[in-house]
N, C-alpha and C positions, 0 to 999 in steps of 0.2 A: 504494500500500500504506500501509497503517499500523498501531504499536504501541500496545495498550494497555492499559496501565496501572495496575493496580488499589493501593493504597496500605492496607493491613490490621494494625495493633496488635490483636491476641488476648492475652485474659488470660494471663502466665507459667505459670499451673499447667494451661492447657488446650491447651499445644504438642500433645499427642498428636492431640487430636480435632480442631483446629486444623491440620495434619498430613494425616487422614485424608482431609476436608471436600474439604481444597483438591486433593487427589491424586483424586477422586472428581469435583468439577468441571473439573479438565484431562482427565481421561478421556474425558467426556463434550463438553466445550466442542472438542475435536481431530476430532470426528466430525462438526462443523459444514461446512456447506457456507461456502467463503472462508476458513477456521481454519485458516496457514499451521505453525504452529507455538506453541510457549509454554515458560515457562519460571518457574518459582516459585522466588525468593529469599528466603534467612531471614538475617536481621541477625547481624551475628558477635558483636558489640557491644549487640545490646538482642535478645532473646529473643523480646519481642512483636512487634516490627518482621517483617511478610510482606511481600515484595512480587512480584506478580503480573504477568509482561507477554507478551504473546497478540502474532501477528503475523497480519492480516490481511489478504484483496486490498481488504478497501474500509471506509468504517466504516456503511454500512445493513445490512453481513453481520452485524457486532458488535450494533450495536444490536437486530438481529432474535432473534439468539441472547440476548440480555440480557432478552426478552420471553419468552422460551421456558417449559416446564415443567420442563425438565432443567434448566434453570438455575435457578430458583425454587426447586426442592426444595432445592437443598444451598446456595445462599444467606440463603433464609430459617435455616436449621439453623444457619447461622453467625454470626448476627444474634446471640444470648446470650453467641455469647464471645468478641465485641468490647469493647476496652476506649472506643472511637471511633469515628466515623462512618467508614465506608471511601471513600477520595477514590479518584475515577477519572479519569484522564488519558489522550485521547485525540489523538497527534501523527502528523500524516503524514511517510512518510520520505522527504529531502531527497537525490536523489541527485542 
């Protein structure tokens, strides 16, 4: 298995849509075949700080999903209201 990662600074004034986006890509991203799970965190401490982490059976499932159309729509949308490029980090879990 493995977690991963998405790392997301969105403009302060576009929490809402920023919000919407990412509630709209776990929707869709949970109906993946191998999408074990996910969970979306907001910085208590910095506002634009998102961070995104998805549990997977494997990482060719992720990366197939990241090729997808479902993915591409609300990714691309998300793209104007970054403050940063979005870092993505992909680790397998060490049991």
């Amino acid at each position: 298995m493995i977690k991963v990662i998405v790392v997301r600074h969105f403009l302060p004034e576009k929490e809402g849509d920023a919000a919407r986006l990412l509630g709209e890509l776990r929707r869709r991203e949970i109906r993946q075949d191998g999408c074990i799970k996910g969970d979306i965190l907001w910085a208590v401490d910095d506002p634009s700080l998102w961070v995104d982490i998805s549990t997977w059976t494997h990482s060719d499932q992720w990366k197939k999903w990241e090729n997808t159309v479902d993915y591409s729509e609300v990714h691309d949308k998300m793209q104007d209201l970054l403050i940063a490029a979005e870092e993505v980090i992909m680790l397998k879990i060490f049991k």
